[in-house]
C-alpha positions, 0 to 999 in steps of 0.5 A: 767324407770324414775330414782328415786329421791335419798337422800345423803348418809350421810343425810340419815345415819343422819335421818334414822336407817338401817336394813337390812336382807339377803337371800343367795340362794346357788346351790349344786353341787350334780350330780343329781337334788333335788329331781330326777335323772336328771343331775345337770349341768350347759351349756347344751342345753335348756330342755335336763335334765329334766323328768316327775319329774322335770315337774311336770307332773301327777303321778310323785313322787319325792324321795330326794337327800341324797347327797343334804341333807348332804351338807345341814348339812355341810352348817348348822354346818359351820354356827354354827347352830344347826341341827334338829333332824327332817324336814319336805318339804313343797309346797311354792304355787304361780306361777313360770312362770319357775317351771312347777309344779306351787308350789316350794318344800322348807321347811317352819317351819322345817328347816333342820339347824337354829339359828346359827352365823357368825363373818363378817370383813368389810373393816375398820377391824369391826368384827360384828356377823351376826346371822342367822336364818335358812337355809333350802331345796328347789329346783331351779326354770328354767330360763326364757329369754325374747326376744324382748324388750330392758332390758332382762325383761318380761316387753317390752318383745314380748315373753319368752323362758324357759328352765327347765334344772335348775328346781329342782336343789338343793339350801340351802337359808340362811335367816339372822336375822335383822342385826342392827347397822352397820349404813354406813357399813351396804353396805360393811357388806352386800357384805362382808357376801355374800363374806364369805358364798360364801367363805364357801360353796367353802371350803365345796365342796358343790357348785361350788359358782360362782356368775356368774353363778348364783350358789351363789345369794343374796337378800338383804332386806332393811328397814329404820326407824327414829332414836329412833323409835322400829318398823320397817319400810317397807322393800323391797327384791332386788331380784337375786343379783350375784355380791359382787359389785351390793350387796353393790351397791344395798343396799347402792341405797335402803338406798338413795331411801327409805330415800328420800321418807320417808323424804318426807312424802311418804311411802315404798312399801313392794316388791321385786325390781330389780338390773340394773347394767348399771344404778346402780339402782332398779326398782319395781318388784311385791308386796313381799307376806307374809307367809301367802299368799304361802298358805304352807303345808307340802309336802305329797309326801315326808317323814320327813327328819331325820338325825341321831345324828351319820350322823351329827357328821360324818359330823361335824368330815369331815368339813374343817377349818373355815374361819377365822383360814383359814386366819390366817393360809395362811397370816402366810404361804404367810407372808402378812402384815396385811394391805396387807392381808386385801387389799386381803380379801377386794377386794374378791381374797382370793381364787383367790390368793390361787389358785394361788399359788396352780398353782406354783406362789409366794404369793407375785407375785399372789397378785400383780397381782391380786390386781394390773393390773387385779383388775384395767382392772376390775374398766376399765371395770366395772366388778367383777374381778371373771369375767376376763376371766383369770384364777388362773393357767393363772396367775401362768403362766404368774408369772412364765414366768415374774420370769424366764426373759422371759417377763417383766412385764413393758411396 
């Protein structure tokens, strides 16, 4: 794969306006799937939890997942969006080499929660709103590997095995609107709106939300246009990216990309694009369809779904507290100053640091080392620090053996 060409950073930020777009695909932990009753989990063997529902073969007739359709409303209220009174599923038409039915269930112009908001903090203290759009039903497809070749993808590859455990996991996809004017922060502010909604659906209970494991994934959308001008320019879709790391990194190489190529007279292609982490780099994907060409209509095997104004205050009445009064509350609690707490929340160890000190260590002791010597043998390895293979009770032991003399912490 020849590496593209990049523009500077900063000149690209002088001579293009970037908009960018999220879609953050989020994987329920319902204990069945969306809309069978198959079991919801993760590691098993390849093909054992599936049936006839889930692999689309004839005569089989899907029933929805209530629990799925409760945790959709909690992910709507937590985003202040409103909830509609009634959805409808629809079939998403094109082929997925891993979704036996040749069609996805998803929901198109009903959305089951829209027009809501979300108040994002980057590292330099800017708050900016992040309106979203919708977030609405689908089902996961299964999960291809690709032998032979030499990246783990379809192309070099001698053939591809399929495993259909994951086909008709329940996801919520949440669709941003155009996010304008975040100009060189627009790749933080992308990887700190993937941080929070992660953070969200994690308070929620609604998803187990490691990114590793693909339960929180993000495709990130972006377009460059000249300064001053109204339309938008050509947007491409980086597809699948599971790491806040590669979100920021992801965006900001777009941004480089793009712009050297409309600096140069070319002009972008509407597509998705794949992440590579080892290069740091996206390559081409397919060309990005429209609406139009997944030829959706409504669901015919499926009823409208329609919650009940006293099922949607029930849930509001059960929703923990938000993000930010979260914030306060344990930087009160922990007695972190502020720029210690920002380090915290910046870096994406909030949970960890809490969990932390939920396993018995003193706030002060989880933030050392967690911000500390696991967060620089992460940089060594080039990793996100959520994939350590260390725990929060692990850190609380080792805190608690430094605290009672046992070990020091020095070399």
């Amino acid at each position: 794969m020849a590496k593209a060409e990049l523009m500077s950073y900063e000149k690209a930020l002088e001579q293009f306006e970037v908009v960018i777009g999220l879609e953050v695909h989020v994987e329920l932990n319902t204990n069945t799937k969306m809309f069978c009753g198959c079991a919801n989990v993760f590691g098993n063997e390849p093909n054992t939890n599936v049936c006839p529902i889930c692999l689309g073969l004839p005569g089989s007739l899907p029933a929805v997942n209530k629990r799925a359709i409760e945790s959709s409303i909690a992910i709507g209220l937590a985003l202040d969006c409103q909830i509609a009174p009634t959805g409808r599923f629809a079939r998403k038409n094109y082929f997925y080499p891993d979704l036996a039915k040749n069609f996805q269930t998803s929901q198109y112009d009903e959305p089951i929660a829209f027009e809501g908001s979300l108040d994002v903090e980057v590292p330099s203290g800017k708050v900016y709103t992040v309106a979203i759009e919708r977030a609405h039903m689908e089902e996961d497809a299964g999960k291809l590997t690709h032998m032979g070749g030499a990246t783990g993808r379809i192309h070099g590859a001698e053939y591809s095995l399929v495993d259909y455990n994951r086909a008709g996991v329940p996801l919520v996809e949440i669709v941003t609107k155009p996010i304008y004017g975040a100009g060189d922060e627009a790749p933080e502010l992308a990887a700190a709106y993937v941080r929070y909604i992660r953070e969200i659906v994690k308070n929620l209970n609604v998803s187990d939300a490691r990114m590793e494991r693909g339960n929180v994934r993000c495709d990130a959308n972006v377009s460059l246009r000249p300064h001053g001008q109204e339309k938008l320019g050509t947007r491409t879709e980086t597809k699948n990216v599971n790491s806040l790391r590669s979100v920021e990194r992801a965006v900001r190489y777009e941004i480089q990309r793009q712009a050297h190529i409309l600096a140069n007279g070319g002009t972008i292609t509407q597509e998705t694009r794949h992440w590579h982490e080892d290069k740091g780099s996206t390559s081409a994907g397919r060309p990005k369809s429209d609406a139009d060409d997944y030829r959706y209509f409504p669901e015919p095997d499926l009823v409208p779904v329609q919650p009940s104004k006293e099922l949607i205050e029930s849930i509001r009445a059960s929703l923990p507290e938000k993000p930010a009064d979260r914030r306060k509350r344990l930087q009160a609690e922990w007695q972190f100053s502020d720029l210690e707490f920002r380090d915290v929340v910046n870096a994406g160890l909030l949970d960890q640091i809490a969990d932390t000190v939920a396993a018995g260590a003193k706030p002060q002791a989880a933030r050392k080392w967690w911000t500390g010597e696991l967060a620089r043998i992460a940089n060594a390895e080039d990793k996100d620090i959520i994939e350590l293979a260390i725990s929060p009770t692990d850190v609380a032991e080792l805190a608690g053996l430094v605290e009672g003399g046992k070990i020091n912490d020095r070399l």
